[in-house]
C-alpha positions in Angstrom: 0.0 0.0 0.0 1.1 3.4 -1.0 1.5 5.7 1.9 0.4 9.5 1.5 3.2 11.8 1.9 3.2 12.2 5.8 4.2 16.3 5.4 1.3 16.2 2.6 -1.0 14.4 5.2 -0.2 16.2 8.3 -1.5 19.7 6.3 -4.7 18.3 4.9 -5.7 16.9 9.1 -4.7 20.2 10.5 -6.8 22.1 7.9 -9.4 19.4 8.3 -9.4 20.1 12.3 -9.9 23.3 11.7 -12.3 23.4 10.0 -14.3 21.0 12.5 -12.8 23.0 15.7 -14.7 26.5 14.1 -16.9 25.9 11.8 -15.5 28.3 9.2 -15.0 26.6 5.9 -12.1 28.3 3.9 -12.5 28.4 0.1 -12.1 24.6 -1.3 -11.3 24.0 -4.5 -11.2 19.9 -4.0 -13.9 18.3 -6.0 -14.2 15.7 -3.5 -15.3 18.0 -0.8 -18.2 19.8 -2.7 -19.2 16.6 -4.3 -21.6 15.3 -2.0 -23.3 19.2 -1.6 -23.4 19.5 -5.3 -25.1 15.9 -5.6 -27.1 15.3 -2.9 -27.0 18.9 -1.0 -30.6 20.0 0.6 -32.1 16.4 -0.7 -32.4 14.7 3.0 -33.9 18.3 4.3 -37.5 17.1 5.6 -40.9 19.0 5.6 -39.7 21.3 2.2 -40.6 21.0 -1.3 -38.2 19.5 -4.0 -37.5 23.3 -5.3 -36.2 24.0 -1.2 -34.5 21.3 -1.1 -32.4 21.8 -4.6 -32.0 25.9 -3.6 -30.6 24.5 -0.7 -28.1 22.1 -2.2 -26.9 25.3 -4.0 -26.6 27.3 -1.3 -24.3 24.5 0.2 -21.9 23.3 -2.6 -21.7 27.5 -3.2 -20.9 28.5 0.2 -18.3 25.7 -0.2 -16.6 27.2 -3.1 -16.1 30.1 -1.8 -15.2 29.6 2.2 -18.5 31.2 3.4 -19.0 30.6 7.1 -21.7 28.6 8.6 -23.6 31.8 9.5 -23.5 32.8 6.3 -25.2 29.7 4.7 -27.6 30.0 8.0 -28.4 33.3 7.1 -29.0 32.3 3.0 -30.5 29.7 3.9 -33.5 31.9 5.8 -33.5 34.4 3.5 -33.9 32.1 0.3 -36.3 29.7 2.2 -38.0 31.3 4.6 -37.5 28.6 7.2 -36.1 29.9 11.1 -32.9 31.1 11.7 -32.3 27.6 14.3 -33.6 25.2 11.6 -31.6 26.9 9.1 -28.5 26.6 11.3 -29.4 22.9 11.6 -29.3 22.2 8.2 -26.2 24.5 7.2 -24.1 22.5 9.7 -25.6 19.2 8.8 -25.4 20.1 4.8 -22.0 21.4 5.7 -20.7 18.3 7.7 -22.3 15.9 5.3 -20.3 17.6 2.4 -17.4 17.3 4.0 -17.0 14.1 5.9 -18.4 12.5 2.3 -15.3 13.9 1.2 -12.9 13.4 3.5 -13.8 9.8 2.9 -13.3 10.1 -0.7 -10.0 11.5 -0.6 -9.0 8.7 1.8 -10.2 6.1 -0.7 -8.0 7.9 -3.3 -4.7 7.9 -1.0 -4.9 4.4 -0.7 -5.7 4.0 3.1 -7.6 0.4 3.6 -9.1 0.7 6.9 -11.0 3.2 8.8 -11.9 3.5 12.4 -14.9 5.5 13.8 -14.5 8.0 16.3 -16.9 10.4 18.5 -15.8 13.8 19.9 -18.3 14.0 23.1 -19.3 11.0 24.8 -21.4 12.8 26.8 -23.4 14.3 23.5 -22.5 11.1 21.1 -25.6 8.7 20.5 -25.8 5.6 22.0 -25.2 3.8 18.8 -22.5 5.7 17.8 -20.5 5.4 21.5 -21.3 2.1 20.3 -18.9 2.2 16.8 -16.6 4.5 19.0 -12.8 2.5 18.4 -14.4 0.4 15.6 -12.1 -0.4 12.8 -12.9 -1.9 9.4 -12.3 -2.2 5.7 -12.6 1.2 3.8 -15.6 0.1 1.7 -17.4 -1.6 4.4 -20.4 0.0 6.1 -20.2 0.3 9.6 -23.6 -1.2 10.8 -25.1 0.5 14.2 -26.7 -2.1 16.9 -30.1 -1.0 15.2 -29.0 -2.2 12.0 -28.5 0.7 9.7 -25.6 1.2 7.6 -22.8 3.8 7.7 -19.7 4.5 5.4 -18.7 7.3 7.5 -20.4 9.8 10.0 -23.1 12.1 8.3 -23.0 9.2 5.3 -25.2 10.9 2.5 -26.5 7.5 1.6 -27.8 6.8 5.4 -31.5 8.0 5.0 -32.5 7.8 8.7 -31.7 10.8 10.4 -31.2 9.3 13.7 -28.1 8.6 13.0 -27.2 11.7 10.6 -28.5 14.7 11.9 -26.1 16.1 14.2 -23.3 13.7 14.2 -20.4 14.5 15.3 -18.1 11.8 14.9 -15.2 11.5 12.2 -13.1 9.2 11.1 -9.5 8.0 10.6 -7.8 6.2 8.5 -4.6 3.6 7.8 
C-alpha cells in the first residue's frame, strides 16, 4: 500500500481540524469536498418542497466554493427559504458536515488507506449507537452497521437515509 506523503497528510488533518474546531470553511477547490453538496446537498432536508431542497443544495456546494462561514449559509439559507434562523442553522451544519466528511472519505479512498476507524468527539453528547462504533475499525468500503441495523460508510453518510443517525453527528473518522 502506498502511503500519502506524511508532510502532505499532516497539512490536509490540521486544515481538516480546523475546520471541525470552528466551523469556518475556507475556500475549497477539491472536487471531492463539494461533491456530495453538489449531488445530494438539501435532498435529506424534511418538511420542504423538491425546489427548497435543490435551492438548498446550491446554497451549500456555493458556500463551499467560496469559504463562506456557517452563519452565512444560516443566514441564505433563511433568507432564500423562509425557514427559522435555528432550523436553518441545523441544516447549514448538517449540509456542511455531510459535504465534507463524504469527502474526506473520498479522498481517503484515493490515498490508498484500507481501513478506517470510527471515532466520536463528546461522549457525553454522542448517541448511544455511535459510542457504540466508537474505536471500531474496518475495511474502507465496508459499512459500519449501528446495533439498530443501519448502515454507515462514514459519520453524516449521504447514503444513510434515517436521520437518527445523521443529523447532528459528530463523529469522524480516521484512516490507515
Amino acid at each position: 500500500m502506498e502511503v500519502p506523503d506524511k508532510e502532505v497528510r499532516g497539512s490536509y488533518d490540521k486544515g481538516a481540524q480546523d475546520v471541525i474546531a470552528s466551523y469556518r470553511i475556507p475556500a475549497i477547490d477539491r472536487p471531492e469536498l463539494t461533491s456530495a453538496a453538489k449531488l445530494r446537498g438539501g435532498q435529506r432536508v424534511s418538511r420542504v418542497n423538491q425546489t427548497t431542497k435543490d435551492r438548498i443544495g446550491q446554497i451549500i456546494a456555493d458556500g463551499l466554493s467560496k469559504g463562506k462561514g456557517r452563519r452565512e449559509l444560516q443566514e441564505e439559507i433563511v433568507e432564500e427559504t423562509g425557514v427559522s434562523a435555528a432550523r436553518a442553522r441545523t441544516i447549514a451544519v448538517q449540509e456542511c458536515n455531510t459535504s465534507l466528511m463524504a469527502g474526506d472519505f473520498a479522498m481517503a479512498c484515493r490515498a490508498g488507506f484500507t481501513m478506517k476507524t470510527w471515532n466520536i468527539t463528546d461522549a457525553s453528547k454522542a448517541r448511544d449507537t455511535h459510542k457504540e462504533l466508537n474505536g471500531k475499525t474496518m475495511p474502507l468500503m465496508e459499512p459500519f452497521i449501528t446495533s439498530k441495523g443501519n448502515k454507515l460508510m462514514e459519520p453524516c453518510d449521504p447514503d444513510c437515509n434515517v436521520p437518527e443517525e445523521t443529523v447532528n453527528c459528530h463523529c469522524f473518522l480516521t484512516y490507515s
